[in-house]
C-alpha positions, 0 to 999 in steps of 0.5 A: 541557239534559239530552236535549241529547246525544240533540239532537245524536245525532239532528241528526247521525244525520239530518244523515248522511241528507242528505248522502248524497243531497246528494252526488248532487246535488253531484257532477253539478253539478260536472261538468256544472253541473246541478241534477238536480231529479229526484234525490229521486225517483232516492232514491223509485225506490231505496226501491222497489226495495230493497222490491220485492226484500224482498217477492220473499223468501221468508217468514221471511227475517230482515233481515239476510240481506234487507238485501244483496239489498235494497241491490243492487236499491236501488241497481240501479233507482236507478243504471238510472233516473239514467243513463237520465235523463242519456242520454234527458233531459239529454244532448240539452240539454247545449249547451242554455242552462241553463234547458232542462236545468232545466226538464226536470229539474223533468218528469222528477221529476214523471214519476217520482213519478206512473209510480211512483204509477200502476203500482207496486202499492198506491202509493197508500198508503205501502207498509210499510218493514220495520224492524230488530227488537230494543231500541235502544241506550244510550250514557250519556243516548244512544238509538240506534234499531237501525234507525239502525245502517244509516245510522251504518255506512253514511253514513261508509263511503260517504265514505271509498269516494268519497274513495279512488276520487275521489283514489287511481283513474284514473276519479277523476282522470278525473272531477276533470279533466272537473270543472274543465275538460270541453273541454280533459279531451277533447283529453287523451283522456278520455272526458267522456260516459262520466265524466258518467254514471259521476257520476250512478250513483254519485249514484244509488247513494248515493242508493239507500243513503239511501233504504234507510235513509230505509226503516228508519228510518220503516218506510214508503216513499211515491211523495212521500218524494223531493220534501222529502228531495230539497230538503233535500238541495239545501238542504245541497248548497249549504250545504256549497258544491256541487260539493263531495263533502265540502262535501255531507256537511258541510253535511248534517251541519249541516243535521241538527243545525239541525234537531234543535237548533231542534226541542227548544229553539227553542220554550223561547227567550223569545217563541219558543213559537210557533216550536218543535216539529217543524212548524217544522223545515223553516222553520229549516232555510231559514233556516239555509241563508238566513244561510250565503247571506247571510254566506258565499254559496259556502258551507261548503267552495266557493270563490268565484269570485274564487279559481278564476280 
Protein backbone atom coordinates (compact mmCIF):
# COMPACT_ATOMS: atom_id res chain seq x y z
CA UNK A 1 0.00 0.00 0.00
CA UNK A 2 3.25 2.37 -0.17
CA UNK A 3 2.51 3.83 -4.00
CA UNK A 4 -1.19 4.01 -2.84
CA UNK A 5 -0.97 8.04 -2.79
CA UNK A 6 0.67 8.13 -6.26
CA UNK A 7 -2.83 5.71 -7.17
CA UNK A 8 -4.77 8.19 -6.20
CA UNK A 9 -2.76 11.10 -7.43
CA UNK A 10 -3.14 9.51 -10.92
CA UNK A 11 -6.90 8.12 -10.60
CA UNK A 12 -7.61 12.13 -9.86
CA UNK A 13 -5.02 13.40 -12.18
CA UNK A 14 -7.03 11.17 -15.25
CA UNK A 15 -10.24 11.35 -13.40
CA UNK A 16 -9.91 15.57 -14.25
CA UNK A 17 -9.52 14.58 -18.06
CA UNK A 18 -12.93 13.03 -18.00
CA UNK A 19 -14.67 15.48 -16.61
CA UNK A 20 -13.74 18.00 -18.58
CA UNK A 21 -14.92 16.17 -21.70
CA UNK A 22 -17.96 14.63 -19.71
CA UNK A 23 -19.22 18.38 -19.18
CA UNK A 24 -20.01 18.57 -23.01
CA UNK A 25 -21.49 15.83 -23.07
CA UNK A 26 -23.93 16.68 -20.03
CA UNK A 27 -24.67 20.31 -20.69
CA UNK A 28 -26.12 19.30 -24.35
CA UNK A 29 -28.11 16.60 -22.83
CA UNK A 30 -29.56 18.71 -20.41
CA UNK A 31 -30.90 21.25 -22.97
CA UNK A 32 -31.75 19.60 -25.76
CA UNK A 33 -31.76 15.69 -24.36
CA UNK A 34 -28.99 14.65 -26.82
CA UNK A 35 -26.46 12.22 -26.47
CA UNK A 36 -23.91 13.89 -29.12
CA UNK A 37 -21.88 10.47 -29.79
CA UNK A 38 -19.44 12.84 -32.14
CA UNK A 39 -17.99 14.82 -28.79
CA UNK A 40 -14.91 12.50 -28.92
CA UNK A 41 -13.98 13.72 -32.18
CA UNK A 42 -15.24 17.36 -31.07
CA UNK A 43 -12.01 16.47 -28.54
CA UNK A 44 -9.73 14.74 -31.63
CA UNK A 45 -10.44 18.04 -34.20
CA UNK A 46 -9.46 20.05 -30.85
CA UNK A 47 -5.93 18.20 -30.53
CA UNK A 48 -5.43 19.09 -34.27
CA UNK A 49 -5.97 21.95 -34.26
CA UNK A 50 -3.86 23.06 -30.94
CA UNK A 51 -0.93 21.05 -33.09
CA UNK A 52 -1.86 22.58 -36.37
CA UNK A 53 -0.88 26.05 -34.71
CA UNK A 54 2.27 25.02 -32.68
CA UNK A 55 3.51 23.80 -36.01
CA UNK A 56 2.72 27.13 -37.82
CA UNK A 57 5.36 28.78 -34.92
CA UNK A 58 8.56 29.47 -35.70
CA UNK A 59 11.23 27.35 -34.56
CA UNK A 60 12.38 27.61 -31.20
CA UNK A 61 9.16 28.62 -29.80
CA UNK A 62 9.33 27.71 -26.15
CA UNK A 63 6.19 25.93 -24.94
CA UNK A 64 5.05 28.22 -22.63
CA UNK A 65 4.81 30.97 -25.02
CA UNK A 66 3.37 27.99 -27.89
CA UNK A 67 0.79 26.72 -25.27
CA UNK A 68 -1.86 30.20 -25.36
CA UNK A 69 -1.85 30.16 -29.10
CA UNK A 70 -2.28 26.31 -29.18
CA UNK A 71 -5.46 26.63 -26.99
CA UNK A 72 -7.03 29.53 -28.82
CA UNK A 73 -6.70 27.33 -32.18
CA UNK A 74 -7.90 24.31 -29.93
CA UNK A 75 -10.83 25.60 -28.73
CA UNK A 76 -11.40 27.90 -32.23
CA UNK A 77 -12.06 24.32 -34.38
CA UNK A 78 -13.36 22.64 -31.89
CA UNK A 79 -16.12 25.34 -31.06
CA UNK A 80 -16.51 26.06 -35.10
CA UNK A 81 -17.08 22.23 -35.76
CA UNK A 82 -19.64 21.54 -32.77
CA UNK A 83 -21.71 24.47 -33.65
CA UNK A 84 -21.54 23.64 -37.31
CA UNK A 85 -22.52 19.94 -35.99
CA UNK A 86 -25.92 21.53 -34.19
CA UNK A 87 -26.93 23.75 -37.16
CA UNK A 88 -26.46 21.33 -40.24
CA UNK A 89 -26.97 18.12 -38.14
CA UNK A 90 -29.01 18.18 -35.00
CA UNK A 91 -31.05 21.18 -35.45
CA UNK A 92 -33.24 19.55 -38.41
CA UNK A 93 -33.77 16.68 -36.22
CA UNK A 94 -34.72 18.46 -33.27
CA UNK A 95 -38.65 17.72 -33.29
CA UNK A 96 -37.39 14.25 -34.87
CA UNK A 97 -38.18 10.97 -32.55
CA UNK A 98 -35.01 10.76 -30.57
CA UNK A 99 -33.31 8.13 -32.49
CA UNK A 100 -32.82 9.99 -35.61
CA UNK A 101 -30.79 12.64 -33.83
CA UNK A 102 -28.87 9.55 -32.45
CA UNK A 103 -28.01 7.95 -35.33
CA UNK A 104 -26.81 11.17 -36.86
CA UNK A 105 -24.65 11.56 -34.21
CA UNK A 106 -22.97 8.12 -34.39
CA UNK A 107 -22.27 9.45 -38.61
CA UNK A 108 -21.07 12.57 -37.78
CA UNK A 109 -18.26 11.09 -35.36
CA UNK A 110 -17.68 8.78 -38.03
CA UNK A 111 -17.42 11.73 -40.61
CA UNK A 112 -15.08 13.39 -38.57
CA UNK A 113 -12.56 10.96 -37.55
CA UNK A 114 -11.99 9.82 -41.57
CA UNK A 115 -12.20 13.87 -42.87
CA UNK A 116 -9.49 14.17 -40.29
CA UNK A 117 -7.76 10.89 -41.48
CA UNK A 118 -8.17 11.49 -45.16
CA UNK A 119 -6.93 15.41 -45.44
CA UNK A 120 -5.04 15.99 -42.39
CA UNK A 121 -1.30 15.58 -43.26
CA UNK A 122 0.33 12.33 -42.19
CA UNK A 123 -2.78 11.45 -39.88
CA UNK A 124 -2.10 7.98 -40.68
CA UNK A 125 0.30 7.83 -37.69
CA UNK A 126 -0.13 9.41 -34.63
CA UNK A 127 1.20 12.84 -35.21
CA UNK A 128 3.93 13.94 -32.21
CA UNK A 129 2.17 16.19 -29.29
CA UNK A 130 4.94 18.26 -27.87
CA UNK A 131 5.27 17.59 -24.29
CA UNK A 132 6.48 20.33 -21.23
CA UNK A 133 10.13 19.60 -20.74
CA UNK A 134 12.09 19.39 -17.24
CA UNK A 135 11.72 17.12 -14.16
CA UNK A 136 8.49 15.95 -12.71
CA UNK A 137 7.66 17.02 -9.14
CA UNK A 138 7.94 15.16 -5.63
CA UNK A 139 5.43 15.86 -3.27
CA UNK A 140 6.39 13.43 -0.22
CA UNK A 141 6.06 9.62 -2.20
CA UNK A 142 3.98 11.81 -5.05
CA UNK A 143 5.21 12.35 -8.61
CA UNK A 144 3.60 14.72 -10.49
CA UNK A 145 4.56 14.64 -14.24
CA UNK A 146 5.35 18.53 -15.53
CA UNK A 147 3.02 17.77 -18.32
CA UNK A 148 0.29 17.15 -15.67
CA UNK A 149 0.30 20.82 -14.48
CA UNK A 150 -1.71 21.99 -17.43
CA UNK A 151 -4.70 19.63 -16.42
CA UNK A 152 -4.22 20.14 -12.61
CA UNK A 153 -4.46 24.02 -13.24
CA UNK A 154 -6.77 23.96 -15.85
CA UNK A 155 -9.52 21.25 -14.91
CA UNK A 156 -10.51 23.46 -11.66
CA UNK A 157 -10.37 26.68 -13.08
CA UNK A 158 -12.63 25.54 -15.95
CA UNK A 159 -15.16 24.71 -13.22
CA UNK A 160 -15.31 27.52 -11.30
CA UNK A 161 -15.48 29.90 -14.76
CA UNK A 162 -18.74 27.47 -15.89
CA UNK A 163 -20.03 27.68 -12.46
CA UNK A 164 -19.93 31.79 -12.39
CA UNK A 165 -21.28 32.09 -15.64
CA UNK A 166 -23.77 29.14 -15.16
CA UNK A 167 -25.30 30.96 -11.95
CA UNK A 168 -24.07 34.65 -11.57
CA UNK A 169 -24.85 35.64 -15.76
CA UNK A 170 -28.12 36.40 -17.63
CA UNK A 171 -27.03 33.93 -20.61
CA UNK A 172 -26.56 31.41 -17.53
CA UNK A 173 -29.84 31.85 -16.00
CA UNK A 174 -31.02 31.75 -19.75
CA UNK A 175 -29.43 28.37 -19.99
CA UNK A 176 -30.83 26.71 -16.80
CA UNK A 177 -34.38 28.02 -17.75
CA UNK A 178 -34.24 26.35 -21.32
CA UNK A 179 -32.66 23.39 -19.34
CA UNK A 180 -35.98 22.72 -17.30
CA UNK A 181 -38.47 24.13 -19.42
CA UNK A 182 -37.56 24.95 -23.35
CA UNK A 183 -41.07 25.84 -24.67
CA UNK A 184 -42.47 27.62 -21.67
CA UNK A 185 -38.16 29.59 -21.40
CA UNK A 186 -39.37 30.94 -25.40
CA UNK A 187 -42.76 32.53 -24.54
CA UNK A 188 -40.47 34.40 -21.52
CA UNK A 189 -38.47 35.62 -24.35
CA UNK A 190 -35.38 33.82 -24.35
CA UNK A 191 -33.85 32.85 -27.42
CA UNK A 192 -33.77 28.69 -26.81
CA UNK A 193 -31.57 28.04 -30.48
CA UNK A 194 -29.04 30.88 -29.71
CA UNK A 195 -28.83 29.13 -25.97
CA UNK A 196 -28.65 25.43 -27.30
CA UNK A 197 -25.50 26.29 -29.62
CA UNK A 198 -24.11 28.54 -26.74
CA UNK A 199 -24.23 24.84 -24.60
CA UNK A 200 -22.39 23.25 -27.41
CA UNK A 201 -19.25 25.84 -27.77
CA UNK A 202 -18.66 25.96 -24.33
CA UNK A 203 -18.98 21.76 -24.58
CA UNK A 204 -16.71 22.15 -27.20
CA UNK A 205 -14.25 24.51 -25.86
CA UNK A 206 -13.75 22.28 -22.78
CA UNK A 207 -13.48 19.77 -24.73
CA UNK A 208 -10.43 21.54 -26.85
CA UNK A 209 -8.86 22.29 -23.12
CA UNK A 210 -8.71 18.14 -22.53
CA UNK A 211 -7.47 17.51 -25.86
CA UNK A 212 -4.76 19.83 -25.34
CA UNK A 213 -4.01 18.19 -22.08
CA UNK A 214 -4.91 14.84 -23.40
CA UNK A 215 -1.60 15.98 -25.91
CA UNK A 216 0.98 16.71 -23.27
CA UNK A 217 0.40 14.15 -21.43
CA UNK A 218 1.05 11.31 -23.90
CA UNK A 219 2.91 13.30 -26.47
CA UNK A 220 1.19 12.17 -29.49
CA UNK A 221 -2.61 12.95 -30.84
CA UNK A 222 -4.43 10.33 -33.38
CA UNK A 223 -7.50 10.54 -35.71
CA UNK A 224 -8.76 7.52 -32.98
CA UNK A 225 -8.03 9.55 -29.55
CA UNK A 226 -11.75 10.83 -29.47
CA UNK A 227 -13.54 7.19 -29.85
CA UNK A 228 -12.32 5.67 -26.30
CA UNK A 229 -11.84 9.06 -24.43
CA UNK A 230 -15.32 10.04 -25.91
CA UNK A 231 -17.06 7.00 -24.19
CA UNK A 232 -15.22 7.26 -21.01
CA UNK A 233 -16.44 10.34 -20.69
CA UNK A 234 -20.09 9.25 -21.22
CA UNK A 235 -19.37 6.42 -18.79
CA UNK A 236 -18.81 9.32 -16.52
CA UNK A 237 -21.24 11.67 -17.69
CA UNK A 238 -23.96 9.60 -16.47
CA UNK A 239 -21.92 8.48 -13.43
CA UNK A 240 -22.10 11.73 -12.06
CA UNK A 241 -25.76 11.77 -13.31
CA UNK A 242 -26.07 13.59 -16.82
CA UNK A 243 -27.22 16.59 -17.06
CA UNK A 244 -25.36 17.78 -14.49
CA UNK A 245 -22.35 20.12 -14.74
CA UNK A 246 -20.94 19.19 -11.31
CA UNK A 247 -22.17 15.51 -11.59
CA UNK A 248 -19.92 15.43 -14.82
CA UNK A 249 -16.74 16.10 -12.87
CA UNK A 250 -17.64 14.25 -10.10
CA UNK A 251 -18.12 10.94 -11.59
CA UNK A 252 -14.96 11.81 -13.99
CA UNK A 253 -13.17 11.98 -10.76
CA UNK A 254 -14.43 8.78 -9.76
CA UNK A 255 -14.23 7.28 -13.07
CA UNK A 256 -10.22 7.90 -12.64
CA UNK A 257 -9.45 6.53 -9.46
CA UNK A 258 -11.69 3.22 -10.46
CA UNK A 259 -9.30 3.37 -12.96
CA UNK A 260 -6.01 3.86 -11.18
CA UNK A 261 -6.89 2.01 -7.96
CA UNK A 262 -8.07 -1.37 -10.18
CA UNK A 263 -4.88 -1.04 -12.21
CA UNK A 264 -2.35 -1.23 -9.20
CA UNK A 265 -4.44 -3.69 -6.85
CA UNK A 266 -6.77 -5.43 -8.63
CA UNK A 267 -4.31 -7.98 -9.61
CA UNK A 268 -2.74 -8.80 -5.75
CA UNK A 269 -6.57 -9.56 -4.60
CA UNK A 270 -6.70 -13.32 -4.15
CA UNK A 271 -7.71 -15.23 -7.56
CA UNK A 272 -7.61 -11.83 -9.24
CA UNK A 273 -4.02 -11.87 -10.94
CA UNK A 274 -5.76 -12.37 -14.15
CA UNK A 275 -7.73 -9.48 -13.70
CA UNK A 276 -4.99 -6.51 -13.30
CA UNK A 277 -2.93 -4.53 -14.78
CA UNK A 278 -3.57 -1.69 -17.38
CA UNK A 279 -5.45 -4.32 -19.97
CA UNK A 280 -8.13 -4.48 -17.83
CA UNK A 281 -8.91 -0.71 -16.87
CA UNK A 282 -11.55 -0.36 -19.19
CA UNK A 283 -13.25 -3.45 -18.00
CA UNK A 284 -13.50 -2.21 -14.46
CA UNK A 285 -14.34 1.12 -15.49
CA UNK A 286 -17.78 -0.40 -16.91
CA UNK A 287 -18.11 -2.19 -14.19
CA UNK A 288 -17.93 0.41 -11.89
CA UNK A 289 -20.36 2.37 -14.03
CA UNK A 290 -22.44 -1.05 -14.15
CA UNK A 291 -22.99 -0.88 -10.14
CA UNK A 292 -23.75 2.73 -9.83
CA UNK A 293 -26.74 1.89 -12.55
CA UNK A 294 -27.74 -1.03 -10.49
CA UNK A 295 -27.41 0.57 -7.13
CA UNK A 296 -28.34 4.30 -7.95
CA UNK A 297 -29.73 4.55 -11.74
CA UNK A 298 -29.83 8.49 -11.98
CA UNK A 299 -26.55 8.67 -10.86
CA UNK A 300 -24.00 10.57 -8.32
CA UNK A 301 -25.59 13.90 -8.12
CA UNK A 302 -29.18 13.60 -10.99
CA UNK A 303 -32.38 13.31 -9.70
CA UNK A 304 -34.98 10.76 -10.11
CA UNK A 305 -37.79 11.18 -12.05
CA UNK A 306 -39.90 10.79 -9.35
CA UNK A 307 -38.25 14.07 -7.66
CA UNK A 308 -38.62 16.58 -10.73
CA UNK A 309 -42.20 16.10 -11.18
Amino acid sequence: MHDLPQQLANGLILGALYGLVAIGYTMVYGIVQLINFAHGEIVMVGGFGALTAYLALPGGTTLWLALPLMLIAGILVSTLTAVAAERFAYRPLRNAPRLAPLITAIGLSILLQQLVFSFYPDAKKARVFPKIPGDPFSLGSVTIQRSDLFLIIAAPLCMLALGWFVTRTRSGRAMQATSQDPDTAKLMGIDTDRIIVMAFAIGAAFAAVAAVAYGLRSGQVDFRMGFILGLKAFTAAVLGGIGNIYGAMLGGLALGLAEALATGYIQHLPGMHLFGGGAWKDVWAFVLLILVLLIRPQGLLGERVADRA
